[in-house]
Every structure is written in structure tokens, then in C-alpha cells.
PyMOL Python script that loads the backbone (N, CA, C, O; Angstrom):
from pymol import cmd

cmd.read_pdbstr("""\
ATOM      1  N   UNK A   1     -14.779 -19.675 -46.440  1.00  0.00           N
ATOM      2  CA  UNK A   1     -13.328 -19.639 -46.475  1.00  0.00           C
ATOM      3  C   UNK A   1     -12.901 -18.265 -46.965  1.00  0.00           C
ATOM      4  O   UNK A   1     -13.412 -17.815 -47.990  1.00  0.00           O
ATOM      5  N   UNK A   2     -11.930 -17.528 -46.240  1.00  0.00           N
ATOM      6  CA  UNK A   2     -11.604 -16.533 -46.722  1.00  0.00           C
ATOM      7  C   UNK A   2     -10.407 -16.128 -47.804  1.00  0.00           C
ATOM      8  O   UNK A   2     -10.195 -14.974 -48.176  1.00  0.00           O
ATOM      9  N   UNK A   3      -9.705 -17.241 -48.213  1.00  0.00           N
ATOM     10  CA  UNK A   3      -8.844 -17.158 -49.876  1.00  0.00           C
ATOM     11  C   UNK A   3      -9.735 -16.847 -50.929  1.00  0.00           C
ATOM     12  O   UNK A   3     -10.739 -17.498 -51.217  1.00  0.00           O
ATOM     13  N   UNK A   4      -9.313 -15.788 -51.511  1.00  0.00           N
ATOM     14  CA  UNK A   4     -10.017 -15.549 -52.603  1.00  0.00           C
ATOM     15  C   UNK A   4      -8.926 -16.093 -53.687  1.00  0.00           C
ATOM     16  O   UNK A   4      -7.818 -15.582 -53.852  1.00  0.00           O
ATOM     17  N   UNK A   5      -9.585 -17.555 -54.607  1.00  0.00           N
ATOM     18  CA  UNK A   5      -9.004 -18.063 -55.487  1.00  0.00           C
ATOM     19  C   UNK A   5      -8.741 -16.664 -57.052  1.00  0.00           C
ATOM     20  O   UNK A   5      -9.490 -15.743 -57.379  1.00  0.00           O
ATOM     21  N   UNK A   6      -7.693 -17.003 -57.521  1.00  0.00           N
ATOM     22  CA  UNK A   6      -7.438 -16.587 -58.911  1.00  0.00           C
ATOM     23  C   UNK A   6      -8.374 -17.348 -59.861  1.00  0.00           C
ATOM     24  O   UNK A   6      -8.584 -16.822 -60.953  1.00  0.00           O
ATOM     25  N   UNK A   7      -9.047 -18.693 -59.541  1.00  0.00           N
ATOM     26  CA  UNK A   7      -9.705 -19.720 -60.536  1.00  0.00           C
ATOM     27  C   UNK A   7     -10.313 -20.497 -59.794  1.00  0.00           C
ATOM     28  O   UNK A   7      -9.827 -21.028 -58.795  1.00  0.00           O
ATOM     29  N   UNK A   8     -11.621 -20.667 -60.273  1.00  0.00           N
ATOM     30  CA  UNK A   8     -12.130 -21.955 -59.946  1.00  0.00           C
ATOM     31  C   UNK A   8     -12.835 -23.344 -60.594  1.00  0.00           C
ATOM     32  O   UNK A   8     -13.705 -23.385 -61.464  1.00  0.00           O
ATOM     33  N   UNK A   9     -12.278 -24.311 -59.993  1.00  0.00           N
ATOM     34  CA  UNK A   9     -12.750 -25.285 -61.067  1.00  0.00           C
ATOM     35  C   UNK A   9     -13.362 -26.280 -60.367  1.00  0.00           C
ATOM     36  O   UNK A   9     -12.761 -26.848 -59.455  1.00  0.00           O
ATOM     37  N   UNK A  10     -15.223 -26.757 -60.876  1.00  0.00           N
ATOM     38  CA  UNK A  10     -15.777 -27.126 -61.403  1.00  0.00           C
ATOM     39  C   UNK A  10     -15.981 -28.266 -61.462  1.00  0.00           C
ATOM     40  O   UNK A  10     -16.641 -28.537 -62.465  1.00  0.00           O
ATOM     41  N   UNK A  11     -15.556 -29.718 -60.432  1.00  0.00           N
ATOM     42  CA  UNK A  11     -15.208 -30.865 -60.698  1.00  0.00           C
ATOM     43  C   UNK A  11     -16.183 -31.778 -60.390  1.00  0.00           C
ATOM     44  O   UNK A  11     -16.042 -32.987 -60.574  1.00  0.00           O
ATOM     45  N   UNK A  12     -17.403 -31.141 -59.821  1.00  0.00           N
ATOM     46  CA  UNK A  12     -18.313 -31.835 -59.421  1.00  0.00           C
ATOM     47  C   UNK A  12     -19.100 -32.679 -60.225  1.00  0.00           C
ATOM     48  O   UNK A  12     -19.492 -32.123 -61.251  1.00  0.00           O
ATOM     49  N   UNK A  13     -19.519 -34.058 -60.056  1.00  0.00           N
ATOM     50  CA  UNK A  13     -20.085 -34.661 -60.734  1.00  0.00           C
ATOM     51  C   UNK A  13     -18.803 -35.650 -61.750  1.00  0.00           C
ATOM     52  O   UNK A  13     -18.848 -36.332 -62.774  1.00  0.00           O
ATOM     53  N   UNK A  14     -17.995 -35.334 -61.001  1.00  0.00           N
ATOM     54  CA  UNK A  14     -16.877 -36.364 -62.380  1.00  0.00           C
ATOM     55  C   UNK A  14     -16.491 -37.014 -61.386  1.00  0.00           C
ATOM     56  O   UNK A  14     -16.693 -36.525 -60.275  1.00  0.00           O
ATOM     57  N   UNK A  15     -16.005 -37.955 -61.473  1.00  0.00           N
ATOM     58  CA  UNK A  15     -15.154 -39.380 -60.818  1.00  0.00           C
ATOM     59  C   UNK A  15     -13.901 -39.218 -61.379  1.00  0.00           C
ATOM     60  O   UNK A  15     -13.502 -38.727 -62.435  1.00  0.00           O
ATOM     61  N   UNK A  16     -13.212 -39.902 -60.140  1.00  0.00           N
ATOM     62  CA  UNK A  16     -11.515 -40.306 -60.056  1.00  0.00           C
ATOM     63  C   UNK A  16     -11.191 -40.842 -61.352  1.00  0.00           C
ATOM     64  O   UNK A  16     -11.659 -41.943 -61.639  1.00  0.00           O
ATOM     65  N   UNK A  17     -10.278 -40.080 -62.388  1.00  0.00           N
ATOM     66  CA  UNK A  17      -9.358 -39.454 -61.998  1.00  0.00           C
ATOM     67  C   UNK A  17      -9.658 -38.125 -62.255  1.00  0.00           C
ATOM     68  O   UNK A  17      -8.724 -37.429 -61.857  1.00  0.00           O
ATOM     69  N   UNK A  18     -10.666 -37.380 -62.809  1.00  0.00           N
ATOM     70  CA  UNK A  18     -10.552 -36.665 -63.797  1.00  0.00           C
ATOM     71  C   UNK A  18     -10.970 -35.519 -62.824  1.00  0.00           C
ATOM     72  O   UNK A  18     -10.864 -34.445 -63.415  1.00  0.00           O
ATOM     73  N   UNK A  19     -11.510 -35.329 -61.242  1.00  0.00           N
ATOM     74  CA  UNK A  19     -11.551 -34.331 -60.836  1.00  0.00           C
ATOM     75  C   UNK A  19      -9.651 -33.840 -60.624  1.00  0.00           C
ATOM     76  O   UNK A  19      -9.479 -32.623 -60.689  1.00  0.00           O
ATOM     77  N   UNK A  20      -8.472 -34.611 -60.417  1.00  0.00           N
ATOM     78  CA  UNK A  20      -7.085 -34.155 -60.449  1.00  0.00           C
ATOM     79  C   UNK A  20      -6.389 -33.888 -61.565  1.00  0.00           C
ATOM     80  O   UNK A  20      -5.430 -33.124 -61.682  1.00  0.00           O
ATOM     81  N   UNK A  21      -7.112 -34.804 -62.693  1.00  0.00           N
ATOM     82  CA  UNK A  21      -6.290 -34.177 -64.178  1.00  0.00           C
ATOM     83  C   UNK A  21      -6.835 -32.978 -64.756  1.00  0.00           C
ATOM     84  O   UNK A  21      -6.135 -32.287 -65.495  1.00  0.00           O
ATOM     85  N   UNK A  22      -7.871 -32.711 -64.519  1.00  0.00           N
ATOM     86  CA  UNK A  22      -8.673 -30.963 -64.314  1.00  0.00           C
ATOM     87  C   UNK A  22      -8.058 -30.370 -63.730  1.00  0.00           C
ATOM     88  O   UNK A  22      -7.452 -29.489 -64.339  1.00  0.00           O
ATOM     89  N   UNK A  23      -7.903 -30.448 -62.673  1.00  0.00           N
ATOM     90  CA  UNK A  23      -7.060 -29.593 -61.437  1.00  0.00           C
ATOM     91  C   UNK A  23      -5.198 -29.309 -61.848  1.00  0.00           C
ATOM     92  O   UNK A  23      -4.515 -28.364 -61.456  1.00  0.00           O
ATOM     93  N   UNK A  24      -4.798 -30.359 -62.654  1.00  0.00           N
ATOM     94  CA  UNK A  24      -3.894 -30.159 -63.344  1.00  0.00           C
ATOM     95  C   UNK A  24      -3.511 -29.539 -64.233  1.00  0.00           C
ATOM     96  O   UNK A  24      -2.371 -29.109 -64.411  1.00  0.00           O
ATOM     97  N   UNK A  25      -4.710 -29.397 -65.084  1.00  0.00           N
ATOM     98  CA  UNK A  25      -4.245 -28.733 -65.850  1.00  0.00           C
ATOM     99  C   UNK A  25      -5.018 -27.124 -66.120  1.00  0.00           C
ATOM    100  O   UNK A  25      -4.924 -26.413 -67.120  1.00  0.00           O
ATOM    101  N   UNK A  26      -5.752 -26.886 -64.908  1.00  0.00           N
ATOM    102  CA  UNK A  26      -5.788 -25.559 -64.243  1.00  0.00           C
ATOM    103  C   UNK A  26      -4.868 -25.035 -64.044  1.00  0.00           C
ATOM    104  O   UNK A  26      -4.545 -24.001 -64.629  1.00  0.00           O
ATOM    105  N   UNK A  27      -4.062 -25.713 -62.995  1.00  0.00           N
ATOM    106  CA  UNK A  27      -2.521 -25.293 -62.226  1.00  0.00           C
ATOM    107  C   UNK A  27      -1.756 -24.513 -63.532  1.00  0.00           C
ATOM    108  O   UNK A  27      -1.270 -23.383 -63.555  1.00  0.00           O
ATOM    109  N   UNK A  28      -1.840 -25.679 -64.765  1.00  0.00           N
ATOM    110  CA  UNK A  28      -0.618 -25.671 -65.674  1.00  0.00           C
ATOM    111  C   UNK A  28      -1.299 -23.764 -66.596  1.00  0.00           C
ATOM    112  O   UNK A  28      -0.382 -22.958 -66.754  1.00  0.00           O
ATOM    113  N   UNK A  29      -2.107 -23.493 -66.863  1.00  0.00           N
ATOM    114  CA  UNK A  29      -2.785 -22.571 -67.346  1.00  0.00           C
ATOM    115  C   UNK A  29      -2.302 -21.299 -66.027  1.00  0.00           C
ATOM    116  O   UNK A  29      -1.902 -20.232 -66.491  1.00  0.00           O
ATOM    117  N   UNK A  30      -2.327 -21.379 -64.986  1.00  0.00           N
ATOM    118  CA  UNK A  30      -2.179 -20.304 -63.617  1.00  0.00           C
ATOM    119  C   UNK A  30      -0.884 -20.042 -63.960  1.00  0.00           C
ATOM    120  O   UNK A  30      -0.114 -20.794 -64.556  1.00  0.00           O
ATOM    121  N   UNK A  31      -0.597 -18.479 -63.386  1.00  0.00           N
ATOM    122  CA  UNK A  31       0.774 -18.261 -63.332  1.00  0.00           C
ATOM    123  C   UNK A  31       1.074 -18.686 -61.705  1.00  0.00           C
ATOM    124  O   UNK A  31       0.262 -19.009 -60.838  1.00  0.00           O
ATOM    125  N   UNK A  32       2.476 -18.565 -61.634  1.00  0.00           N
ATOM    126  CA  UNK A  32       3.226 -18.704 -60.507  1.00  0.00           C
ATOM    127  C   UNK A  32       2.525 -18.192 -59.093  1.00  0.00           C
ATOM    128  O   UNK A  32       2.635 -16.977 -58.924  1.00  0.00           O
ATOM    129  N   UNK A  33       1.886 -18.847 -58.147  1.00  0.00           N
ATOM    130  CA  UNK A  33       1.675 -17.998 -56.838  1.00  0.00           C
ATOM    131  C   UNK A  33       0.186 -17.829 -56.699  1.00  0.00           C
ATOM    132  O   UNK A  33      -0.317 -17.683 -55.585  1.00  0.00           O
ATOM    133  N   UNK A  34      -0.651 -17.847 -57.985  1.00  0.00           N
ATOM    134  CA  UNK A  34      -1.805 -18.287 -58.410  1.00  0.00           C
ATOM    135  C   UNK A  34      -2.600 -19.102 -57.168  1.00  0.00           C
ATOM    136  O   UNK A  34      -1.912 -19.820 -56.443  1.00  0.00           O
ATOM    137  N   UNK A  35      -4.072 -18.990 -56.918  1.00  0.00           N
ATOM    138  CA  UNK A  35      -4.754 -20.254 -56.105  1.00  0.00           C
ATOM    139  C   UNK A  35      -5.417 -20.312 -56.713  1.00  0.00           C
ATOM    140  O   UNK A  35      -6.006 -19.300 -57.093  1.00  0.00           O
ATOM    141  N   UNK A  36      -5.842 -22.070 -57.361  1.00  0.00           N
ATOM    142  CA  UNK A  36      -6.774 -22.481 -57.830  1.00  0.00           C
ATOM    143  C   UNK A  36      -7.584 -23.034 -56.845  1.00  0.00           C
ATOM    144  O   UNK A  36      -7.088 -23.867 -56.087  1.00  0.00           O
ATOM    145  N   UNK A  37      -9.033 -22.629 -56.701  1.00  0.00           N
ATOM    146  CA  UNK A  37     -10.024 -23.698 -55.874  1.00  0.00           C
ATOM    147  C   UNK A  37     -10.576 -24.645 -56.608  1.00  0.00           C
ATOM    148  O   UNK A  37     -10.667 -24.362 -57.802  1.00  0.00           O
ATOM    149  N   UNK A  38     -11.000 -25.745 -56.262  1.00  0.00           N
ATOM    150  CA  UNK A  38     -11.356 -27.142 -56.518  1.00  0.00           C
ATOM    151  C   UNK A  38     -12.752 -27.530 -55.997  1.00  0.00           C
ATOM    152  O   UNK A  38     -12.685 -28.023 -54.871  1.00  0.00           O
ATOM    153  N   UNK A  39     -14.085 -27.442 -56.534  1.00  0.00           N
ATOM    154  CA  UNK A  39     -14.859 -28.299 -56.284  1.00  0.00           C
ATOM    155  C   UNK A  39     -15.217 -29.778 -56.658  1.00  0.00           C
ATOM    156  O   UNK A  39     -15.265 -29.840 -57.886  1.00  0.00           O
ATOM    157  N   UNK A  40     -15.450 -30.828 -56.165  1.00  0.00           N
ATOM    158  CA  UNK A  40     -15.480 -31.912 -56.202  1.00  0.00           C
ATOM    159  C   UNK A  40     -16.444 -32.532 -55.651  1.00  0.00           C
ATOM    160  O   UNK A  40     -16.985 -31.825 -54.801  1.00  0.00           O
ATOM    161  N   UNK A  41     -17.006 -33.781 -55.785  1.00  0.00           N
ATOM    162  CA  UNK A  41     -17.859 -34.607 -55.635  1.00  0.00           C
ATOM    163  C   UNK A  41     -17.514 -36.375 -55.459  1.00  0.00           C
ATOM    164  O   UNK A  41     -18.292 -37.320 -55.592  1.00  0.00           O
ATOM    165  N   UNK A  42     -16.751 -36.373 -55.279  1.00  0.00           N
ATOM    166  CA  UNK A  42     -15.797 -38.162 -55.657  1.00  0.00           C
ATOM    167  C   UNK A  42     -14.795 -37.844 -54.353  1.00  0.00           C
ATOM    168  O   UNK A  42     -13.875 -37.047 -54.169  1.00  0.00           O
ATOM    169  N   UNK A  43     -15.414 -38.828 -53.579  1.00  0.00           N
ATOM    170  CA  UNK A  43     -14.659 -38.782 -52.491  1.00  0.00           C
ATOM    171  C   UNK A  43     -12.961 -39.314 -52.181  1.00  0.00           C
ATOM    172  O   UNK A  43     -12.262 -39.181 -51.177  1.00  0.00           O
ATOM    173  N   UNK A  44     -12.697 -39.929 -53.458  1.00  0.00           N
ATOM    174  CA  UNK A  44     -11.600 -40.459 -53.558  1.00  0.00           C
ATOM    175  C   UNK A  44     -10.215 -39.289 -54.175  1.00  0.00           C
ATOM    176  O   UNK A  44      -8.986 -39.316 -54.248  1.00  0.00           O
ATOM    177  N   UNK A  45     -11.502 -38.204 -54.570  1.00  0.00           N
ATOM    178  CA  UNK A  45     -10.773 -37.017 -54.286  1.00  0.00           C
ATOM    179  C   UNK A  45      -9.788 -36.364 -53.513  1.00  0.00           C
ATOM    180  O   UNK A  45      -8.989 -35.519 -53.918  1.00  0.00           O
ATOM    181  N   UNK A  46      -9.927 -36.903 -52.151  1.00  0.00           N
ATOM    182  CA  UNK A  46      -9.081 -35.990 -51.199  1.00  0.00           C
ATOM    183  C   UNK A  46      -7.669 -36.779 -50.985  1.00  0.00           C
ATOM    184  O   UNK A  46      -6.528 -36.325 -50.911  1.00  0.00           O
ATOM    185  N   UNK A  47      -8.109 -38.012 -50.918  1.00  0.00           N
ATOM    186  CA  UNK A  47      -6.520 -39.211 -51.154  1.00  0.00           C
ATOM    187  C   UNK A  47      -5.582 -38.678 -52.561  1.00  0.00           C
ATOM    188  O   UNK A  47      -4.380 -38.618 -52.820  1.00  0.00           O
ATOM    189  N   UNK A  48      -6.948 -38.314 -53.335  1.00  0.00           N
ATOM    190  CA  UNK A  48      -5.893 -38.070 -54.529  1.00  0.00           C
ATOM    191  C   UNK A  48      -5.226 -36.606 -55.157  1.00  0.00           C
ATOM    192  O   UNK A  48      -4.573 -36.364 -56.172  1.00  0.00           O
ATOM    193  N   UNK A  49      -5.830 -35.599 -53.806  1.00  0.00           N
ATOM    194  CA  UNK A  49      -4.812 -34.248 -54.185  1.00  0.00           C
ATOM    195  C   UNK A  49      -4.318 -34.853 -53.224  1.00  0.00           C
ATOM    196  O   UNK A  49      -3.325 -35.497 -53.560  1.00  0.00           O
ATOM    197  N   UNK A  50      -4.727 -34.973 -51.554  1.00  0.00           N
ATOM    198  CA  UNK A  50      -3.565 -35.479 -51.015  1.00  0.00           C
ATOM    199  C   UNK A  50      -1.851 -35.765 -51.366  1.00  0.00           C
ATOM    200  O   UNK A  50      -0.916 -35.192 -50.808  1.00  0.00           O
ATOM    201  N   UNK A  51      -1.769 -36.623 -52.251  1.00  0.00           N
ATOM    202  CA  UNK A  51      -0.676 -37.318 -52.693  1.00  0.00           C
ATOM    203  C   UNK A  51      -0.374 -36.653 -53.873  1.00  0.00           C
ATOM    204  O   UNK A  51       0.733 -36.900 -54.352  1.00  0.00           O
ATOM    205  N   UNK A  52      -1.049 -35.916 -54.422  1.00  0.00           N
ATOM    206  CA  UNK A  52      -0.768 -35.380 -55.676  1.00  0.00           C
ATOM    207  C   UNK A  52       0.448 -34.099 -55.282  1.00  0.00           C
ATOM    208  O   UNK A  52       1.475 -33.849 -55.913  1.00  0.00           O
ATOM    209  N   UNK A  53      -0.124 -33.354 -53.904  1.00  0.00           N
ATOM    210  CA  UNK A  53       0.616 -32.171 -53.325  1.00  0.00           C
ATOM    211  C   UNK A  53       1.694 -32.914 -52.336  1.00  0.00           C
ATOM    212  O   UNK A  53       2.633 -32.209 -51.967  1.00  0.00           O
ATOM    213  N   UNK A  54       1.657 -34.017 -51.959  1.00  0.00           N
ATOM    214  CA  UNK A  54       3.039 -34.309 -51.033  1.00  0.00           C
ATOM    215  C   UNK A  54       3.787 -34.695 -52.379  1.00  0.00           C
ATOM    216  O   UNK A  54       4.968 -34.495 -52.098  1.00  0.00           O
ATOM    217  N   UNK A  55       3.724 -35.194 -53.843  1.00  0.00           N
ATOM    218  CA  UNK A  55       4.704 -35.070 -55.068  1.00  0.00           C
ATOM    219  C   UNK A  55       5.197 -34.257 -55.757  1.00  0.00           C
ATOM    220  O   UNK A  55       6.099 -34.401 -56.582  1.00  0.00           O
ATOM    221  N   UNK A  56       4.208 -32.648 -55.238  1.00  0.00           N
ATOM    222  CA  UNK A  56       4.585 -32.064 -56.323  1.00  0.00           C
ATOM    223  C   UNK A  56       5.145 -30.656 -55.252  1.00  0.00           C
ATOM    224  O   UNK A  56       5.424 -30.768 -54.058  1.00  0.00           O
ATOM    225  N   UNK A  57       5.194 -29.566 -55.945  1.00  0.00           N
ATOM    226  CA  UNK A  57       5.699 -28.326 -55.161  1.00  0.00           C
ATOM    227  C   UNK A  57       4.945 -27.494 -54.737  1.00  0.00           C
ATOM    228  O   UNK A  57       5.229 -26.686 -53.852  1.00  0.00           O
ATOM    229  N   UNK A  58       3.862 -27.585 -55.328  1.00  0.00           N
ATOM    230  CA  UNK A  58       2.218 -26.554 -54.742  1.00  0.00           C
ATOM    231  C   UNK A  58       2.298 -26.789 -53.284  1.00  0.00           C
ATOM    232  O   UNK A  58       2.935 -27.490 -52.498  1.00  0.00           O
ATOM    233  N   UNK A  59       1.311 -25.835 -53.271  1.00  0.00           N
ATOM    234  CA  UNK A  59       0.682 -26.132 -51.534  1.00  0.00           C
ATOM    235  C   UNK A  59      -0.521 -25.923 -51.130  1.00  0.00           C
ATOM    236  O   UNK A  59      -1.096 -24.843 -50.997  1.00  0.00           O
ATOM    237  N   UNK A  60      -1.063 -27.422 -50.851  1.00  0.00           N
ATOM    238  CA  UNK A  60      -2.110 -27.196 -50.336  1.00  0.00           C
ATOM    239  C   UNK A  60      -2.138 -26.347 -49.126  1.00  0.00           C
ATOM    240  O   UNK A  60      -1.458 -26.568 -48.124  1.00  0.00           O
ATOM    241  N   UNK A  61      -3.251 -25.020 -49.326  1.00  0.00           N
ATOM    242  CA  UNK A  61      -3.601 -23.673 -48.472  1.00  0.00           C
ATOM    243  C   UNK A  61      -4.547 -24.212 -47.464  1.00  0.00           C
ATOM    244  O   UNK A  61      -4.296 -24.127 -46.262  1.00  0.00           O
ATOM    245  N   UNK A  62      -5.846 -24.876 -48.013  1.00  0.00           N
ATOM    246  CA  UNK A  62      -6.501 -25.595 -47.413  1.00  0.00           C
ATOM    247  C   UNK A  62      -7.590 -26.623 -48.348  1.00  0.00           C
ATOM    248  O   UNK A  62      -7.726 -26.494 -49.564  1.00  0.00           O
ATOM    249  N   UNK A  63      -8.442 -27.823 -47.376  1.00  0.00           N
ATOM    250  CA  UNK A  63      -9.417 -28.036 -47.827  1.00  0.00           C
ATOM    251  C   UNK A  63     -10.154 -28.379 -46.945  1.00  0.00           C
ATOM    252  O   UNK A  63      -9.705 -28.313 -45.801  1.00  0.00           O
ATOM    253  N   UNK A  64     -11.485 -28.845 -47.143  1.00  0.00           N
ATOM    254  CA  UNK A  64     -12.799 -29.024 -46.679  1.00  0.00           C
ATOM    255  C   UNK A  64     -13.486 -30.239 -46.876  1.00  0.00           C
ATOM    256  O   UNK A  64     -12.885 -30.831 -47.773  1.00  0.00           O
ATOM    257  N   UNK A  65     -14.284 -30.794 -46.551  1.00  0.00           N
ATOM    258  CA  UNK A  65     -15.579 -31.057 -46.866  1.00  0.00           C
ATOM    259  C   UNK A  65     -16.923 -30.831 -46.161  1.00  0.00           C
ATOM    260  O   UNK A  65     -17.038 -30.879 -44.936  1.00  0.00           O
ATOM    261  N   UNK A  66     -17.897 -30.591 -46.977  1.00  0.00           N
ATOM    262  CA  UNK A  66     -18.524 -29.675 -46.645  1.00  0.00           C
ATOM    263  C   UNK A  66     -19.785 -30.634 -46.764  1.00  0.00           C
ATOM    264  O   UNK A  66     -20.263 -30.043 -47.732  1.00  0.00           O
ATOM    265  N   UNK A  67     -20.798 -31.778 -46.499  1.00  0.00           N
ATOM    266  CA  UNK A  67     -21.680 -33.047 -46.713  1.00  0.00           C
ATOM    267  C   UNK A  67     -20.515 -33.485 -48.286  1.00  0.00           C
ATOM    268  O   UNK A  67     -19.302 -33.664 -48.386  1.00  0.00           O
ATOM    269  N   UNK A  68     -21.732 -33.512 -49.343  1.00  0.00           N
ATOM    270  CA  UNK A  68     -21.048 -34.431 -50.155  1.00  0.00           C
ATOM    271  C   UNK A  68     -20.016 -33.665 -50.976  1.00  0.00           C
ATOM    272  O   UNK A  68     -19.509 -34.286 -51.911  1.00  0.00           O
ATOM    273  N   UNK A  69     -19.659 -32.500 -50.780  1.00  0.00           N
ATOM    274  CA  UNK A  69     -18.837 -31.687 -51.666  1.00  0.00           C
ATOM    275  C   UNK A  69     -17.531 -31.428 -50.750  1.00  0.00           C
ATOM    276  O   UNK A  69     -17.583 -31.202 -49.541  1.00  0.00           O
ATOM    277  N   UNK A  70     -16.012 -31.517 -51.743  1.00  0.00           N
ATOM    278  CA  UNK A  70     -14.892 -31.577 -51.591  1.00  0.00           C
ATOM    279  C   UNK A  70     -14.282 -30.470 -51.801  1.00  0.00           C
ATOM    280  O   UNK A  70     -14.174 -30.198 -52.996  1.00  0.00           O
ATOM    281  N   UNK A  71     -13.757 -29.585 -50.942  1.00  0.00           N
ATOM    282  CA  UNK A  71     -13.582 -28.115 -51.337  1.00  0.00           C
ATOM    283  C   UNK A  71     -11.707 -27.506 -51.204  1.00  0.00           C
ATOM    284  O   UNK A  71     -11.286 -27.149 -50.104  1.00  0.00           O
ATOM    285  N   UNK A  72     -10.800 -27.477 -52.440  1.00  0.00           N
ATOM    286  CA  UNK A  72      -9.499 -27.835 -52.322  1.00  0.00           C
ATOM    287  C   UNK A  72      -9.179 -26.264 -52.306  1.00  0.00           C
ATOM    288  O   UNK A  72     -10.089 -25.606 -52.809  1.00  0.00           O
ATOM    289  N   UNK A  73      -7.777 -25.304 -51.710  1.00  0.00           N
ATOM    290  CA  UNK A  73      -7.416 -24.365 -52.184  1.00  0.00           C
ATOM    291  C   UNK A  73      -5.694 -24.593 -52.266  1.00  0.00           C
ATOM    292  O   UNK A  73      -4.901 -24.860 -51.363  1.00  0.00           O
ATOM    293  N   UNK A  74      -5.517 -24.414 -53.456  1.00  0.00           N
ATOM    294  CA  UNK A  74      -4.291 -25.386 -54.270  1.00  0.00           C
ATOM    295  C   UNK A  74      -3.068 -24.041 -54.683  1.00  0.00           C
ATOM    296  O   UNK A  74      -3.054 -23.852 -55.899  1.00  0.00           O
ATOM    297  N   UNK A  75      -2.097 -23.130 -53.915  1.00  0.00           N
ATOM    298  CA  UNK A  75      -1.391 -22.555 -54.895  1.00  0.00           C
ATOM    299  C   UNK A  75      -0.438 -22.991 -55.453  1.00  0.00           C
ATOM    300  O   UNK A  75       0.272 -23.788 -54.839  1.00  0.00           O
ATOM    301  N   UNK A  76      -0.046 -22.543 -57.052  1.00  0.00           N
ATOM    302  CA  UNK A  76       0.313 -23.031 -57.812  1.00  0.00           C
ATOM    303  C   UNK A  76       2.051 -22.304 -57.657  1.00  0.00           C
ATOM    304  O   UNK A  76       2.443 -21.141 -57.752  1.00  0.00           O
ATOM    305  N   UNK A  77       2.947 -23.901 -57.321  1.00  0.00           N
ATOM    306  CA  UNK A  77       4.408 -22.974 -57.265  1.00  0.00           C
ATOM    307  C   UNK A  77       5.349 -23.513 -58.547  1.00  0.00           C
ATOM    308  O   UNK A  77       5.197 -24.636 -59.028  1.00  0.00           O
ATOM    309  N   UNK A  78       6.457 -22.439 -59.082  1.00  0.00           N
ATOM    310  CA  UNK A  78       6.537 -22.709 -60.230  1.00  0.00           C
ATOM    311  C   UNK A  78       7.202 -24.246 -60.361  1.00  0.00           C
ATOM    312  O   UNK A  78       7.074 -24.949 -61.363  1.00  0.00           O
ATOM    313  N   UNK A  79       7.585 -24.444 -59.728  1.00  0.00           N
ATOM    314  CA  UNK A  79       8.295 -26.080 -60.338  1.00  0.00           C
ATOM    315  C   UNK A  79       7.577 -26.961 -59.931  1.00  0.00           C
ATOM    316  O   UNK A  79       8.129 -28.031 -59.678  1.00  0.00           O
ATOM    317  N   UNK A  80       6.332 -26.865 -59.752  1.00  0.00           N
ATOM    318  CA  UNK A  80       5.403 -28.036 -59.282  1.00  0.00           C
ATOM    319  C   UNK A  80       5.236 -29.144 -60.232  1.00  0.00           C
ATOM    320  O   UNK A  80       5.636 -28.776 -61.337  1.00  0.00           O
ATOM    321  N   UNK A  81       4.848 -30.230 -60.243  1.00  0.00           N
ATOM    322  CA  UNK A  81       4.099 -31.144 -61.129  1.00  0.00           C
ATOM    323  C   UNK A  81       2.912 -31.046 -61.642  1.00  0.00           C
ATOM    324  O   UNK A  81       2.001 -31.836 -61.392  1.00  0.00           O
ATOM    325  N   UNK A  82       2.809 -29.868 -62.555  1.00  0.00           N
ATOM    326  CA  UNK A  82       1.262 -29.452 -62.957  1.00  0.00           C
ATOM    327  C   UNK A  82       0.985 -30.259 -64.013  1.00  0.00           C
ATOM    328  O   UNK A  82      -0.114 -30.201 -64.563  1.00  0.00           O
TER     329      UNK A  82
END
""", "prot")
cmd.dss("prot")
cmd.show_as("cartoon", "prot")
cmd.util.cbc("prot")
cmd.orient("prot")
């Protein structure tokens, strides 16, 4: 993928919920305009940025999966729900 993230986080090996409340509070740490990338492992992952970014103001740039790994690129806009 050619976005080069500002941050990356690390989510692999954790289960729902805690690869999105990570990812949350990445966002909340990023300044404005910021991309955080997201690795993951919990497939229930993608339902749950899914819905996390149609609630909030970010934008999902892109994601992936790649076999068992979940690959998010998340920028962070300022009035989002971080």
C-alpha cells in the first residue's frame, strides 16, 4: 500500500473490542489530518471500523485483508468520534 501512515498500531493478537478502542485512542493522541494504520487479527474487526467510520468523521483511506491479517488506513478528522 502506498499511504505512508503518521502511526501504526499493533492490534494483532487482541479480540473484539479492543483492536477499535486501541485504534481510538490512537486517533485521539494524532493531530488533525493524521493516518493511523491498523493491524489486526479478529476478524470481527472489519464490521467494527466499518461502523465505527460510517459514525464518526474520519475516513476510511483504505483497508485490506491480507490471509489472516486486517490491514486499516484511518485519517483522523478533527470532529471525529475518537
Amino acid at each position: 500500500m502506498a499511504l505512508q501512515p503518521d502511526d501504526v498500531l499493533d492490534a494483532r493478537g487482541l479480540h473484539c473490542p479492543l483492536p477499535l478502542l486501541k485504534a481510538k485512542q490512537s486517533l485521539a493522541r494524532l493531530n488533525d489530518g493524521a493516518v493511523l494504520h491498523v493491524l489486526a487479527t479478529d476478524p470481527g474487526s472489519w464490521r467494527d471500523f466499518e461502523s465505527f467510520i460510517a459514525q464518526s468523521a474520519h475516513e476510511m483511506l483504505a483497508r485490506e485483508e491480507a490471509g489472516d491479517e486486517y490491514r486499516y488506513w484511518i485519517r483522523k478528522n478533527g470532529d471525529g468520534l475518537a
